[in-house]
C-alpha positions as CSV (number, residue, x, y, z in Angstrom):
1,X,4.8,-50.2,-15.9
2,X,1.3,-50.6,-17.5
3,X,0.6,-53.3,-15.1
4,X,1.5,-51.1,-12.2
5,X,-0.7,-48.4,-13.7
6,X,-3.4,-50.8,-14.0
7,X,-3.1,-52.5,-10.1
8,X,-3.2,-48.7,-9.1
9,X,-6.4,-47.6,-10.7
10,X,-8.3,-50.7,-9.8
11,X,-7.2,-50.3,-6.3
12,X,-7.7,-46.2,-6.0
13,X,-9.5,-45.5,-9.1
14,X,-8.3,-42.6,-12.1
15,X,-6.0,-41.0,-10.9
16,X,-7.2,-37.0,-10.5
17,X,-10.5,-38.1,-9.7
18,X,-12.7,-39.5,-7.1
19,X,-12.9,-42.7,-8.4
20,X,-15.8,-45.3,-8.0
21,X,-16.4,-43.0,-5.0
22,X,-18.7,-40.5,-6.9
23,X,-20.0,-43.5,-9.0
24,X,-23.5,-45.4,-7.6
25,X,-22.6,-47.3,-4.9
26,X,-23.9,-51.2,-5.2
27,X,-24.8,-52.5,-1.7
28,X,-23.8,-55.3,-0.4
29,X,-25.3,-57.2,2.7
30,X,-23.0,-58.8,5.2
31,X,-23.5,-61.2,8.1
32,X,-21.0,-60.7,10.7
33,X,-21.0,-60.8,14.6
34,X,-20.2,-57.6,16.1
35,X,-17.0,-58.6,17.7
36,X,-12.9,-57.9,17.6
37,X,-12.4,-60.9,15.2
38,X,-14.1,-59.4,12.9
39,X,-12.5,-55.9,12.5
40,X,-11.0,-55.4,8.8
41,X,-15.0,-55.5,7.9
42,X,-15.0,-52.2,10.1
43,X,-12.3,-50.6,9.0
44,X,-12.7,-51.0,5.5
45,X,-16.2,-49.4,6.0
46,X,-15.2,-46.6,7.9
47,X,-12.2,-46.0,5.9
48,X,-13.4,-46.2,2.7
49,X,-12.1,-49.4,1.1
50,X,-15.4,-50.6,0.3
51,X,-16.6,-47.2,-0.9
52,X,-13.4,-46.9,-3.4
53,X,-14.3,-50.6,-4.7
54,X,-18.0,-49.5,-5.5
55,X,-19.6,-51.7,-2.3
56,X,-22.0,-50.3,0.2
57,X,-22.0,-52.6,2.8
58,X,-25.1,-53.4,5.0
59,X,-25.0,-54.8,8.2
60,X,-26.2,-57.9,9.3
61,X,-25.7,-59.2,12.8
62,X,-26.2,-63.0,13.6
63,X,-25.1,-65.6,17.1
64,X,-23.2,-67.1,13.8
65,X,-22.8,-70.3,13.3
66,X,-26.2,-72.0,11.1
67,X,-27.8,-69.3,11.2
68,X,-25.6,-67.1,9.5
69,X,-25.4,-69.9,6.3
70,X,-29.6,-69.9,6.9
71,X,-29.2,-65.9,5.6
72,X,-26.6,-67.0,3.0
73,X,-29.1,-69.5,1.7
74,X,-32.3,-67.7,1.8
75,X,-30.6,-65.1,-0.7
76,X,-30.5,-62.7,2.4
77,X,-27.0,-61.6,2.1
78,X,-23.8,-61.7,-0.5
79,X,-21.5,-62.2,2.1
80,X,-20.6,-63.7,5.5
81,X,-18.1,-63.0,7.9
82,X,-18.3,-66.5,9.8
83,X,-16.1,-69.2,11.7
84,X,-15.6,-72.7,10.6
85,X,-17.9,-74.8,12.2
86,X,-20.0,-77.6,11.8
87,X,-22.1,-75.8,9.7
88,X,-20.4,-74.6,7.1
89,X,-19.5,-78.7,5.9
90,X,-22.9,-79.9,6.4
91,X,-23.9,-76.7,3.9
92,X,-20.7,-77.9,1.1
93,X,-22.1,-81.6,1.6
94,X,-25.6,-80.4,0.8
95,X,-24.2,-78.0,-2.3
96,X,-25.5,-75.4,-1.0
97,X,-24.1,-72.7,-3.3
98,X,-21.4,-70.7,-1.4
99,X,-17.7,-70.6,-1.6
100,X,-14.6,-70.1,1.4
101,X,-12.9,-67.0,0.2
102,X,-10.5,-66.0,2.4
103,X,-9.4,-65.8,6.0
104,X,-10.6,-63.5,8.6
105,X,-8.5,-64.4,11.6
106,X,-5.9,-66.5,13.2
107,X,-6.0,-67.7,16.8
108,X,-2.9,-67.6,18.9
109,X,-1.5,-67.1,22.3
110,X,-3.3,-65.0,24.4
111,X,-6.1,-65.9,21.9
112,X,-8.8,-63.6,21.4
113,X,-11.6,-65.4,22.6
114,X,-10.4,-66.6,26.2
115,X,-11.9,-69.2,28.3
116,X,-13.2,-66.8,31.5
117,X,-14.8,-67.7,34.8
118,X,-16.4,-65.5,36.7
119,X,-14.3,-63.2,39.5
120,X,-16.1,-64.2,42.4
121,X,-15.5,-68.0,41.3
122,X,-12.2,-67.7,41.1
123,X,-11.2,-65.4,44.0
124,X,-13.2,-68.1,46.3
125,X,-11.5,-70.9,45.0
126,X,-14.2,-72.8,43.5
127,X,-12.8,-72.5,40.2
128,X,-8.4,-72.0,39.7
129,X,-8.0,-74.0,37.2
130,X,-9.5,-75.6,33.6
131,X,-9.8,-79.3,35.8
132,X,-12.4,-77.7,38.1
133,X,-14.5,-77.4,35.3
134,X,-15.8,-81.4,35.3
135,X,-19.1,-81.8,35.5
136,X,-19.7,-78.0,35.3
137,X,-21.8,-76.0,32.6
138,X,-19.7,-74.4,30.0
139,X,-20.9,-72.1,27.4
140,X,-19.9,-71.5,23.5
141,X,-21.6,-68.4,21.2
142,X,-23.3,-71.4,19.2
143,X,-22.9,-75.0,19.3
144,X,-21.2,-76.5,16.9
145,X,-19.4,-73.0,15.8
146,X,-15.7,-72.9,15.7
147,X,-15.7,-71.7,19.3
148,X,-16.2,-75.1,20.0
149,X,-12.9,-76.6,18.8
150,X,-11.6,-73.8,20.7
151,X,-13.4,-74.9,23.9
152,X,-12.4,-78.8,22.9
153,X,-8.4,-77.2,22.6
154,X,-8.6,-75.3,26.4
155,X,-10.1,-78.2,28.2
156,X,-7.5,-80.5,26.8
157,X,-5.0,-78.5,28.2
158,X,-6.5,-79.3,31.7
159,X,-6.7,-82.8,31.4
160,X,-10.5,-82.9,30.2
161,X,-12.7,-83.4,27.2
162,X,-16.1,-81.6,26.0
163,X,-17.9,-85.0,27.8
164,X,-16.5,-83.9,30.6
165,X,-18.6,-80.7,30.7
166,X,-22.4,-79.7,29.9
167,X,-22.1,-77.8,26.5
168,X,-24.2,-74.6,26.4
169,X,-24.8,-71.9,24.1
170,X,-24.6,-68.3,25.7
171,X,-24.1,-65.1,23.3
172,X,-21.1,-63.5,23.4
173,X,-22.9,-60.4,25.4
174,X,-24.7,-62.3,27.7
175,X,-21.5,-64.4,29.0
176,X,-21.2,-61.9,32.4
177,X,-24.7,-61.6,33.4
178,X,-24.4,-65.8,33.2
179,X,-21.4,-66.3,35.0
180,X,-22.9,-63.8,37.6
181,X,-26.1,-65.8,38.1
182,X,-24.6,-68.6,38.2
183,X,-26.3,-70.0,34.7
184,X,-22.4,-71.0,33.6
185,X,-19.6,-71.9,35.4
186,X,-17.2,-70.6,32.3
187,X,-17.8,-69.7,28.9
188,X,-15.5,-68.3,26.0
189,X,-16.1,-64.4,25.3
190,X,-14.4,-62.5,22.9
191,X,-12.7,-59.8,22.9
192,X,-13.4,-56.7,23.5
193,X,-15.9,-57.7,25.5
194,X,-13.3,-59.9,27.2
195,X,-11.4,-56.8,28.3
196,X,-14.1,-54.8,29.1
197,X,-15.8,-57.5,31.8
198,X,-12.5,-57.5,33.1
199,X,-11.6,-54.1,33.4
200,X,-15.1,-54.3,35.3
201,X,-14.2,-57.1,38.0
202,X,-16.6,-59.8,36.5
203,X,-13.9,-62.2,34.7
204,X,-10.8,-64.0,35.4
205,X,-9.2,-65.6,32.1
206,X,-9.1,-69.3,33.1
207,X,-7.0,-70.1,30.1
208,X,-6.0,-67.7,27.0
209,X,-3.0,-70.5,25.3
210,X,-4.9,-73.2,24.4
211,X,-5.0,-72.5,20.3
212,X,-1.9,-71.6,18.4
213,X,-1.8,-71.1,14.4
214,X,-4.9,-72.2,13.9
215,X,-7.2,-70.2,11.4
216,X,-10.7,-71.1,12.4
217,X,-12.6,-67.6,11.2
218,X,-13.4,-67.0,6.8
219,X,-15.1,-65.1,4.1
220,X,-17.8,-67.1,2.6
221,X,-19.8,-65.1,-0.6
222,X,-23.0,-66.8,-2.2
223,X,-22.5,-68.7,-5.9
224,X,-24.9,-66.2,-7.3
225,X,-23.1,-63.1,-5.9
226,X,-19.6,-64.7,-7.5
227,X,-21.3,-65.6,-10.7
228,X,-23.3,-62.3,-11.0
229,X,-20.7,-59.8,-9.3
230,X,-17.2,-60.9,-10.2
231,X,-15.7,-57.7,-10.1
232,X,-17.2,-56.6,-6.7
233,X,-16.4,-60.0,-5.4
234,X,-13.1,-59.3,-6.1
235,X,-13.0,-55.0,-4.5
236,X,-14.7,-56.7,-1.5
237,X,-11.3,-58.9,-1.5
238,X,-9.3,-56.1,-2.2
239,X,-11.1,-53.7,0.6
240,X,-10.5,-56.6,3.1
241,X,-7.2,-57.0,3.0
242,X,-6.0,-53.0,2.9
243,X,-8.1,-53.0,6.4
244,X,-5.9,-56.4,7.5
245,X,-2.7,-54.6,6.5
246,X,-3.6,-51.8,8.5
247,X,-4.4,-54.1,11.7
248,X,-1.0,-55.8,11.3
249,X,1.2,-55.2,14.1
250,X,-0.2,-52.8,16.5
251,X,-2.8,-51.6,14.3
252,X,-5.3,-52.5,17.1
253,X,-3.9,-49.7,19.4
254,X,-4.0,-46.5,17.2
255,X,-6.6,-44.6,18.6
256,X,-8.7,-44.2,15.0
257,X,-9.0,-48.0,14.5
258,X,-10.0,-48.4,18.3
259,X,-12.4,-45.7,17.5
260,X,-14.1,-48.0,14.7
261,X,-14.4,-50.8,16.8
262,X,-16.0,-49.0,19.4
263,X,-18.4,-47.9,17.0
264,X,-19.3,-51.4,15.9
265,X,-18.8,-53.3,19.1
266,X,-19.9,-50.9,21.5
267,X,-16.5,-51.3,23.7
268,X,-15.1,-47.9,24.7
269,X,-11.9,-47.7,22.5
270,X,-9.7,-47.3,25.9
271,X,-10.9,-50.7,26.3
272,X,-10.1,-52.2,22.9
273,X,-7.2,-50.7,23.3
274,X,-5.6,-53.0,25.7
275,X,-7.7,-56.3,24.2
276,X,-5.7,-59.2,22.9
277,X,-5.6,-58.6,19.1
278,X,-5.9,-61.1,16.6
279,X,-3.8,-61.5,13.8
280,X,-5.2,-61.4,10.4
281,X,-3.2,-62.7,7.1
282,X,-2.3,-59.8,5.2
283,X,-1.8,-61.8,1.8
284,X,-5.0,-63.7,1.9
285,X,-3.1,-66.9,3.0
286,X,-5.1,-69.8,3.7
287,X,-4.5,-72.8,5.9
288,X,-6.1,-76.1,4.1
289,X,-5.2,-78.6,6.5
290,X,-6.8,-76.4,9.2
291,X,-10.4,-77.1,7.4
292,X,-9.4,-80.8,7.6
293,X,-8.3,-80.4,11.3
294,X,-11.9,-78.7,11.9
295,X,-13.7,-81.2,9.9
296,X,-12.1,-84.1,11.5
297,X,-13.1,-82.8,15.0
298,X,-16.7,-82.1,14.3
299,X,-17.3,-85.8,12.3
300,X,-15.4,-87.2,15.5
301,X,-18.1,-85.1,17.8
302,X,-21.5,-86.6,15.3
303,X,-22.0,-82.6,14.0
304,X,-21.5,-83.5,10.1
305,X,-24.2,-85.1,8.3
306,X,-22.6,-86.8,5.8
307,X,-19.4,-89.7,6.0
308,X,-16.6,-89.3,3.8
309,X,-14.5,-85.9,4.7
310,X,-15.1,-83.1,1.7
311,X,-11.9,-82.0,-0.1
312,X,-11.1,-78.5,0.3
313,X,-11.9,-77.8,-3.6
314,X,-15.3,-78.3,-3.1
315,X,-15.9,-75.4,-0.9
316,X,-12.6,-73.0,-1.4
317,X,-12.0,-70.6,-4.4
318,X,-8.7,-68.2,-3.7
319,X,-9.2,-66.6,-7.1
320,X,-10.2,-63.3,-5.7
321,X,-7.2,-63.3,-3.3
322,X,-5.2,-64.0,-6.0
323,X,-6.7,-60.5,-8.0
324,X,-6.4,-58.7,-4.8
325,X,-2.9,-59.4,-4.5
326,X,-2.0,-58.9,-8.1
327,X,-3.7,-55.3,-7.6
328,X,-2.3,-54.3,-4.2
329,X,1.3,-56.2,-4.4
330,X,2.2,-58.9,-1.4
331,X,2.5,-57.2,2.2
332,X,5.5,-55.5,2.8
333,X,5.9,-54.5,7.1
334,X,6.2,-51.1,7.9
């Protein structure tokens, strides 16, 4: 019974009270790209997970990939909301002082960042399938980001490899307005932005199955934010994975949580609404052999800088999912 008492109050503070709400609130800068994936950040903000933990979260938007770890390491931020990419091994092979947290996101079908073509390619027949991509330019957010195992996964499905296509880098936002101009023949976008070029006759999804089960999105904090903050490191944990219970399910299409990722993505919430929601792992679950599957692909593609493959150990530490779930309980569906 103690123990219950005890989860409760570090959870929702003394009870009768406001809690750490009407304590000083310790901020907390956060690299993130403003997109679908990366939702429980938004909804623990706006809902007041992070407040009730103590955290006042600052913003930082990035492409990702390096240069979200080049903010990490410059002492810029505590946190990073990030993919698994290329990156983030050549950082644990340097020792650059970070740690994998938790997981942000799992990809499956229709995946949530679709390979698109433009409308006008398509409905001319140029483009119909993933094939008619040889040769052609095709863009990822950032090279060597996670979205490029994704791109590697659809193209496979069509009988052809990343050397079979010119790799670009386009931002998420930009993808259209590329397509249009004919800068890229296809490109991954995100969602909601996915949606919403769709809803506006610029994209057709050329292929939305290509990834299933795969968790290629984490939580990374800095060693000195673990070592200095442990108990904030932890209420960020905790925070996180209230706003991932709420998305379980159809969390994405209750009007107040479309309303928060409008806010932060810009994509009317009508919009998000009808995107293709990702799932995120309500108990913190992480996938090791999905960081070896990653790592494998991006030593087989000459992105790592070093030769023998890192062990998870090195660069993982689930202790502060383990004290979130002892404080909020494992998931239970509604």
């Amino acid at each position: 019974m103690m123990l219950a008492i005890a989860a409760t109050l570090l959870v929702f503070g003394p009870m009768g009270q406001a809690g750490a709400q009407e304590q000083p609130l310790t901020k907390l800068r956060v690299v993130h790209v403003p997109v679908l994936i990366f939702a429980p950040l938004y909804v623990a903000i706006e809902r007041g997970y992070f407040a009730r933990q103590g955290i006042d979260v600052e913003l930082i938007g990035t492409p990702g990939g390096l240069s979200s770890f080049a903010v990490l390491a410059s002492g810029r931020a505590e946190v990073v909301v990030g993919g698994l990419g290329a990156s983030l091994f050549n950082a644990a092979a340097r020792g650059l002082d970070f740690k994998v947290v938790g997981p942000v996101h799992m990809e499956r079908p229709p995946v949530s960042t679709p390979l698109v073509v433009s409308k006008n390619a398509y409905d001319s027949g140029e483009i119909r399938a993933v094939a008619d991509l040889r040769g052609k330019k095709v863009s990822v957010n950032v090279i060597g980001s996670a979205t490029e195992f994704w791109l590697h996964s659809a193209l496979l499905r069509g009988g052809l490899t990343i050397d079979d296509v010119q790799l670009v880098a386009v931002n998420f936002p930009d993808v259209p307005a590329a397509l249009a101009n004919g800068a890229i023949a296809a490109g991954l976008l995100g969602e909601p932005l996915a949606t919403l070029a769709e809803e506006r006759g610029q994209i057709v999804r050329l292929s939305e199955d290509f990834v299933n089960g795969v968790q290629v999105t984490a939580l990374y904090y800095s060693g000195d934010f673990i070592r200095r903050s442990p108990k904030l490191a932890a209420g960020f944990m905790i925070a996180w994975l209230q706003a991932s219970r709420d998305l379980y399910g159809d969390g994405y299409r209750h009007d107040d949580i479309a309303r928060i990722v409008e806010k932060y993505t810009g994509v009317p919430a009508a919009v998000v609404k009808k995107a293709r929601p990702p799932f995120h792992e309500p108990d913190g679950k992480m996938n090791f052999n999905d960081f070896a599957r990653l790592q494998e692909f991006f030593r087989k593609r000459g992105e790592l800088t070093y030769e023998k493959a890192l062990d998870p150990s090195a660069y993982i530490d689930t202790s502060f999912v383990r004290q979130a779930l002892a404080a909020l309980g494992p998931f239970a569906a509604r």
